[in-house]
Backbone as CSV, one residue per row, in Angstrom:
resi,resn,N_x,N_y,N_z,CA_x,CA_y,CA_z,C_x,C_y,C_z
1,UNK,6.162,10.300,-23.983,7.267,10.116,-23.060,6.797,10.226,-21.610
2,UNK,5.893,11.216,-21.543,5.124,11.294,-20.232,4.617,10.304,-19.355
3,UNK,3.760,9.623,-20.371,3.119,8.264,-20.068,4.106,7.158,-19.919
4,UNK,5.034,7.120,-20.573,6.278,6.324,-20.067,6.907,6.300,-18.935
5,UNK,7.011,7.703,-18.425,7.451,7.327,-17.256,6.497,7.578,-15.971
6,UNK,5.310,7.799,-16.029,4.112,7.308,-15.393,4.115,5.996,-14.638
7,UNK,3.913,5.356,-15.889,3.972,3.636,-15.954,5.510,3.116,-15.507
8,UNK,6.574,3.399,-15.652,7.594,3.081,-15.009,7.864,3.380,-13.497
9,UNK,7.321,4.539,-13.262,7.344,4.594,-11.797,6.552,3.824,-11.557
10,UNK,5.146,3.619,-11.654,3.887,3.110,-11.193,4.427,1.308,-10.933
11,UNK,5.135,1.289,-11.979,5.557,-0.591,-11.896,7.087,-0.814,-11.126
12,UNK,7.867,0.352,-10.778,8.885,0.217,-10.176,8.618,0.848,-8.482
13,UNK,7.263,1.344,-8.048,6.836,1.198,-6.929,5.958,0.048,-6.478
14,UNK,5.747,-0.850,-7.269,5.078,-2.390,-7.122,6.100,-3.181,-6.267
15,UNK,7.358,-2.694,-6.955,8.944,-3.398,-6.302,9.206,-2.878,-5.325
16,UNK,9.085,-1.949,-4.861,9.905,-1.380,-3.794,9.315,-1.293,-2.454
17,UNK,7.521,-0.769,-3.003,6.932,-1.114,-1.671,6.423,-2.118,-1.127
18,UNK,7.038,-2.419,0.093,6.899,-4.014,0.712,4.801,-3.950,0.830
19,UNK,4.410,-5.201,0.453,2.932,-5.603,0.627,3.112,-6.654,1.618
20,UNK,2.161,-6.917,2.110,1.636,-8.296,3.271,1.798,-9.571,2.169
21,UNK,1.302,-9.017,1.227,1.138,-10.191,0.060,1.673,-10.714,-0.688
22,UNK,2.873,-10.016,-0.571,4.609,-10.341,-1.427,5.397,-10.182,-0.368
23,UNK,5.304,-9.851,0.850,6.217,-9.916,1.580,6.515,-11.165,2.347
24,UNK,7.073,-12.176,1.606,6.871,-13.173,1.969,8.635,-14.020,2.971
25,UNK,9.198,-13.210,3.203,10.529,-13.144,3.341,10.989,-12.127,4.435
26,UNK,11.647,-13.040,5.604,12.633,-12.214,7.023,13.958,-12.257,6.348
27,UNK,14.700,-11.040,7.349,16.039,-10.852,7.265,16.767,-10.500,8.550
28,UNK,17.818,-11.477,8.290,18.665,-11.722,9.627,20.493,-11.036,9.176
29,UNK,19.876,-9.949,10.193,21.715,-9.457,9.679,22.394,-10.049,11.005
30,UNK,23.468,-10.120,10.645,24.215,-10.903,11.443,25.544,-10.025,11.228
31,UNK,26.127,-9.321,12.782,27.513,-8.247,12.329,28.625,-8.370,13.398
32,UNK,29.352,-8.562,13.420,30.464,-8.876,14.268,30.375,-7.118,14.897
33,UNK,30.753,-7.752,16.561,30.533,-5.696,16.981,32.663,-5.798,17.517
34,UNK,32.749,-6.523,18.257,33.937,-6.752,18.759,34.626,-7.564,19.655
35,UNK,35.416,-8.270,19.816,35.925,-9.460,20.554,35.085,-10.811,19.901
36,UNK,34.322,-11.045,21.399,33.461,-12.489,20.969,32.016,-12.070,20.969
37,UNK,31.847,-10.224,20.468,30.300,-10.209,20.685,30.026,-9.914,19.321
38,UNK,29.174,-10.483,18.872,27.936,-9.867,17.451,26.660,-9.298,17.710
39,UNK,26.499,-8.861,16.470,24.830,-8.155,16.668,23.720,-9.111,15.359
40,UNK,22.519,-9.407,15.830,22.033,-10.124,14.899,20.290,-10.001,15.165
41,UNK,19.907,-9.076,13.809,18.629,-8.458,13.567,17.721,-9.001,13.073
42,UNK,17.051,-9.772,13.250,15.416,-10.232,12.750,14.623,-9.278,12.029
43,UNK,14.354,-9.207,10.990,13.192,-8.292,10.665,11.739,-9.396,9.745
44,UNK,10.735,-8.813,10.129,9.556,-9.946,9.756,8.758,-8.966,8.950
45,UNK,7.521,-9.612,8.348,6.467,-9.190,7.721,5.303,-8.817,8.825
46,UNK,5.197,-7.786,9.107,4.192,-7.709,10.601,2.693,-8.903,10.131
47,UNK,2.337,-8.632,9.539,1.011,-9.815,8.942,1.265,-11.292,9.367
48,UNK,2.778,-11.471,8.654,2.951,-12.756,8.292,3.489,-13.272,9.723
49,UNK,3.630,-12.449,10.522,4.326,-12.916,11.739,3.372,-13.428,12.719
50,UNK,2.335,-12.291,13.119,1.498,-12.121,14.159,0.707,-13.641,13.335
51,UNK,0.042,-13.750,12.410,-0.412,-14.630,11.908,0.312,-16.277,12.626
52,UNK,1.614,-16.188,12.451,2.245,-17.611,13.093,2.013,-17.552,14.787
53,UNK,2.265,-16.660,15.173,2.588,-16.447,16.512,1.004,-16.481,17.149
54,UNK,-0.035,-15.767,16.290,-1.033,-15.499,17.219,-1.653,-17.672,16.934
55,UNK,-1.348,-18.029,16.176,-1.419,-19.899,16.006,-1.084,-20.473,16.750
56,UNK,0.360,-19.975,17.309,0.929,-20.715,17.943,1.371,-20.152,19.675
57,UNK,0.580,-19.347,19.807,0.867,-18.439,21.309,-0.303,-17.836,21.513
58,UNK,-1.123,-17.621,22.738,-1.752,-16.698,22.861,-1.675,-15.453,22.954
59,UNK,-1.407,-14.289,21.835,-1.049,-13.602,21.282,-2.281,-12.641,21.341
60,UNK,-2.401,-11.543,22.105,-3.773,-10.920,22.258,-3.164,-9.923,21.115
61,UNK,-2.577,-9.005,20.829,-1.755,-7.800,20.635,-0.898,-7.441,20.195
62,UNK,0.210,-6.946,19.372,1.501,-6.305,19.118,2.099,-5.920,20.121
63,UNK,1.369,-5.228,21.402,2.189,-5.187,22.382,2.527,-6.327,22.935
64,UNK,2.575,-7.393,23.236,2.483,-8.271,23.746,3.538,-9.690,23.354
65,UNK,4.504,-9.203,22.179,4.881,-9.689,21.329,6.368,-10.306,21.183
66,UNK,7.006,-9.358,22.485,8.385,-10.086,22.330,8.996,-11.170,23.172
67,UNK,7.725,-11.811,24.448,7.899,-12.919,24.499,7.794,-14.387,23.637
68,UNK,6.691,-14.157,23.136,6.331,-15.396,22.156,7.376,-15.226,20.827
69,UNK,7.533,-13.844,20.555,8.853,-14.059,19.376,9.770,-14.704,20.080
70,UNK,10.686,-14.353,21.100,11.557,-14.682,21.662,11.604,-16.158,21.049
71,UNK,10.603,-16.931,22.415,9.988,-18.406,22.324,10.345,-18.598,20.999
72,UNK,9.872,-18.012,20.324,9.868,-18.423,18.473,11.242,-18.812,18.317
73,UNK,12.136,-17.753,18.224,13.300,-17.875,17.313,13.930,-18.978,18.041
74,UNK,13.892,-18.998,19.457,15.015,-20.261,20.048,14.176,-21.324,19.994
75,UNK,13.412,-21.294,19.004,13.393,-23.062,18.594,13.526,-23.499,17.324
76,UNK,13.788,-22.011,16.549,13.422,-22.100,15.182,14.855,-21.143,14.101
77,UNK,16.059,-21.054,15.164,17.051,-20.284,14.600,18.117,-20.464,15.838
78,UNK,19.287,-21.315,14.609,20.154,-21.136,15.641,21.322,-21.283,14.798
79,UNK,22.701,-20.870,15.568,23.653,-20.465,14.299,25.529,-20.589,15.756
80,UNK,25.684,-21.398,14.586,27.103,-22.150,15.463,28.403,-21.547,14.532
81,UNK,29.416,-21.832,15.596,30.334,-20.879,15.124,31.966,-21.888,14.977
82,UNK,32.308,-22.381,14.118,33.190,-24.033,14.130,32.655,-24.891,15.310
83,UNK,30.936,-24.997,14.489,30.109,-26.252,14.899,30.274,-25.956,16.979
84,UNK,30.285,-24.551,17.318,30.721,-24.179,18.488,29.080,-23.837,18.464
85,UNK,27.984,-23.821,19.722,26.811,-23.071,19.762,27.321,-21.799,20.042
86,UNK,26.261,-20.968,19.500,26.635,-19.492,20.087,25.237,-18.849,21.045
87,UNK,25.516,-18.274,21.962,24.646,-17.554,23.153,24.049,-16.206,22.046
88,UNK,22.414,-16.636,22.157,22.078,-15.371,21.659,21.041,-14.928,22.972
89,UNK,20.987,-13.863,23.056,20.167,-13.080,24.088,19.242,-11.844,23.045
90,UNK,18.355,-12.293,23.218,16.897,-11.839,22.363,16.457,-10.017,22.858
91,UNK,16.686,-8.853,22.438,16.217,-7.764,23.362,14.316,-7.868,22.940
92,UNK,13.889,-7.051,23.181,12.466,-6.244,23.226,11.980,-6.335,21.689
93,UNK,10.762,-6.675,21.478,10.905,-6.782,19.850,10.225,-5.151,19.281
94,UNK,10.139,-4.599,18.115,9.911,-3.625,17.770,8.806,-3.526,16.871
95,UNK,7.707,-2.821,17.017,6.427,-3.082,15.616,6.452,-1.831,15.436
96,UNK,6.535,-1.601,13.544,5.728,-0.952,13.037,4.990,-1.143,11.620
97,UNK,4.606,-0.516,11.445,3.426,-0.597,10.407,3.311,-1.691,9.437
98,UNK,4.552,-1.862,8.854,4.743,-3.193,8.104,5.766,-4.205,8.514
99,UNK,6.378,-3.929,9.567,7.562,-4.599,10.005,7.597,-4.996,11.377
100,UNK,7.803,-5.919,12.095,8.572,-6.151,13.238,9.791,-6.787,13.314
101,UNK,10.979,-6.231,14.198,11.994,-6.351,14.051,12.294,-6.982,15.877
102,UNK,13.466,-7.203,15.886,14.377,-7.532,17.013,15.754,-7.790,17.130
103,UNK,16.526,-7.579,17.442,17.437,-7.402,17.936,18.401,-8.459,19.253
104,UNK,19.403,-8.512,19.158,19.753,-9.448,19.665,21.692,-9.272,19.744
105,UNK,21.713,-9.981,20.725,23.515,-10.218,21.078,23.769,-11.524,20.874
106,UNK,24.543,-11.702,20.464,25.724,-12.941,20.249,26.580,-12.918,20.724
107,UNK,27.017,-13.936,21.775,28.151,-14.077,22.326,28.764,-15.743,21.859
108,UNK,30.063,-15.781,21.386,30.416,-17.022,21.036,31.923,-17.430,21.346
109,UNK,32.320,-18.150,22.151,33.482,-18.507,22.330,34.795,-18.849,21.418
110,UNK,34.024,-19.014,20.153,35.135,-18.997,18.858,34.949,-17.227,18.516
111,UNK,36.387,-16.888,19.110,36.619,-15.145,18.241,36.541,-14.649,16.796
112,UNK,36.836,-15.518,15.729,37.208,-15.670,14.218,36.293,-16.528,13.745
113,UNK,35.490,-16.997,13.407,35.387,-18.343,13.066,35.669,-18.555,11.699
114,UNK,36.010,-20.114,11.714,35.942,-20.108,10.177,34.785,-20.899,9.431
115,UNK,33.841,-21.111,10.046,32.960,-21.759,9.732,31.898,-21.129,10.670
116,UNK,30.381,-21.036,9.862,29.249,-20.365,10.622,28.324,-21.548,10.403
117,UNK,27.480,-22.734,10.895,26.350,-23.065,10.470,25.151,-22.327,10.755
118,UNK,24.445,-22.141,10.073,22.907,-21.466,10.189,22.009,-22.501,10.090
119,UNK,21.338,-22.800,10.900,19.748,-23.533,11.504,18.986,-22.247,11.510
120,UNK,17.639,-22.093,10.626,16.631,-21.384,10.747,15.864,-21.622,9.566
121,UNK,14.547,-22.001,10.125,13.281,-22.481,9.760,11.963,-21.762,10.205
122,UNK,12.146,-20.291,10.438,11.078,-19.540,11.045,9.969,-19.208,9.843
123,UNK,9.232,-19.596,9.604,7.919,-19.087,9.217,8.024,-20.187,7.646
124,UNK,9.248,-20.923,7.673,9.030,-21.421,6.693,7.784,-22.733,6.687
125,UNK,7.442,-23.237,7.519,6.699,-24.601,7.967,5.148,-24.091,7.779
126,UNK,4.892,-22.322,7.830,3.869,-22.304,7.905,2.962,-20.906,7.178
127,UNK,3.797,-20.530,6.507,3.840,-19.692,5.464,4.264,-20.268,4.105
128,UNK,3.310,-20.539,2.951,3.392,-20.712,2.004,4.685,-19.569,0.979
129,UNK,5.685,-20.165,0.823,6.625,-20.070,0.012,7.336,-18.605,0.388
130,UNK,7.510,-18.947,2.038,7.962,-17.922,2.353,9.479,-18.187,2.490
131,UNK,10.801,-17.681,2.906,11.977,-17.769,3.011,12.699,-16.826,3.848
132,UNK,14.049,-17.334,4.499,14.266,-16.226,5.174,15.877,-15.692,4.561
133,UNK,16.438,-14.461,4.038,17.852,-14.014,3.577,18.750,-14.040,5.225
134,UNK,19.414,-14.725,4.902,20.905,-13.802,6.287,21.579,-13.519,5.519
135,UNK,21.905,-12.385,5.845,23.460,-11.824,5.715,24.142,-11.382,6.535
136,UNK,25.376,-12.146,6.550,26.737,-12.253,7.377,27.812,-10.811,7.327
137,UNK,27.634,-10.261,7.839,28.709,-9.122,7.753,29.831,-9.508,8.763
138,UNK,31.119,-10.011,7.839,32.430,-10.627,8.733,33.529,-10.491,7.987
139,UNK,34.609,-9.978,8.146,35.616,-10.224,7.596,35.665,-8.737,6.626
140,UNK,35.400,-7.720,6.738,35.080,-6.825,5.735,34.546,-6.810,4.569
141,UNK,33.469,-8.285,4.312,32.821,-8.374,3.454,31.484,-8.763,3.958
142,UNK,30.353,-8.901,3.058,28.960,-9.503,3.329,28.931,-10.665,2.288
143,UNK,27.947,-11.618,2.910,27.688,-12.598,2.313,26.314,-13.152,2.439
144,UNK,25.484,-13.205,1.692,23.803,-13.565,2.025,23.369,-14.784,1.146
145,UNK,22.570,-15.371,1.972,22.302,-16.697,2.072,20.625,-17.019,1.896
146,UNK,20.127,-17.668,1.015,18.868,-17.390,1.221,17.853,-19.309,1.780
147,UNK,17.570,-19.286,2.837,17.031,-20.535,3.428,15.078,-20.431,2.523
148,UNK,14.677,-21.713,2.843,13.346,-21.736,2.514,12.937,-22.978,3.095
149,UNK,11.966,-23.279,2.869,11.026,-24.849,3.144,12.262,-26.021,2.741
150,UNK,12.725,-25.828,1.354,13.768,-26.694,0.961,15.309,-26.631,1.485
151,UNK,15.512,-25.455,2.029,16.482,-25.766,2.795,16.352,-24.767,4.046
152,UNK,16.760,-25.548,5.131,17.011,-24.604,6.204,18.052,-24.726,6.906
153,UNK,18.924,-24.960,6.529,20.262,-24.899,6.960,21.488,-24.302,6.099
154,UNK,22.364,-23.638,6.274,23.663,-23.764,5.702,25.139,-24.132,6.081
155,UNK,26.417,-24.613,5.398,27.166,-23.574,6.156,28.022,-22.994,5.140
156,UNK,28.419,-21.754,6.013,29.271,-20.592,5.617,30.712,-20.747,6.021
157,UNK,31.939,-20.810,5.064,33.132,-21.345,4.916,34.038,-20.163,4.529
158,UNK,34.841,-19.590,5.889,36.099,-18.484,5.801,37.212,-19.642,5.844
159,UNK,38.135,-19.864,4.894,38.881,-20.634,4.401,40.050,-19.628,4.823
160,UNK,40.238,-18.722,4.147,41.417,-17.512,3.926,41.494,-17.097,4.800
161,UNK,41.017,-16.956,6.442,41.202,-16.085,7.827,41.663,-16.774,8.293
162,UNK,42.890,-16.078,9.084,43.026,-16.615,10.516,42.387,-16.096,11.723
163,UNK,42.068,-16.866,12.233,41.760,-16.173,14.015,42.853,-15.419,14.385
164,UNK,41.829,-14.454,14.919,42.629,-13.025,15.511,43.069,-13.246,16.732
């Protein structure tokens, strides 16, 4: 029984702890804060990132990092609100050990929407079978979406809301 659960932990920490080498997948939370502002979080594979960025930017460093992300995402993520663009403003990006993250505001002139399109294609063009999850926190529910090479777009359909 011992050895049983040895081996069960041993293969259920294979899952849990993120590798460079399976971590092949960003996540974009996306959260309504209040009125017409949201909050919307990038998180990356630190490997898999610096790897695109140091390709495609002169990229000495981790410190050095939240301009060329910036650059990155506004060409490579963008997300409309009843086919409305929405203003994102990019903060400071964050590294650690296995992760870099960032942070960001949304401002969008539709208050409710009932429709979200998502454009984002970040690391998919150049990372082998990588993908990115959003999840939408709106309406007192979540909803996650998973983009890849084969698709990079969606849209997301609140049918049942009215604008507030």
């Amino acid at each position: 029984m011992l050895k049983f659960c040895a081996i069960f932990f041993l293969f259920s920490l294979a899952f849990i702890t993120p590798t460079a080498d399976r971590s092949k997948m960003a996540i974009f939370d996306l959260k309504k804060m209040s009125g017409d502002e949201y909050h919307l979080k990038a998180t990356f594979d630190r490997i898999n990132l610096l790897k695109v960025l140091k390709s495609k930017y002169s990229v000495d460093n981790e410190d050095s990092l939240s301009v060329p992300l910036t650059d990155y995402l506004e060409n490579h993520t963008a997300f409309y609100f009843d086919e409305e663009p929405v203003e994102i403003t990019w903060q400071a990006a964050k590294t650690g050990t296995q992760f870099v993250s960032i942070e960001a505001k949304v401002y969008s002139k539709v208050n409710s929407p009932y429709n979200i399109r998502i454009l984002n294609d970040c690391l998919v063009d150049e990372i082998s079978q990588h993908s990115n999850l959003v999840r939408i926190y709106l309406y007192e529910g979540k909803r996650i979406f998973k983009l890849d090479f084969n698709l990079k777009s969606t849209l997301v359909q609140y049918q049942n809301y009215k604008s507030e």
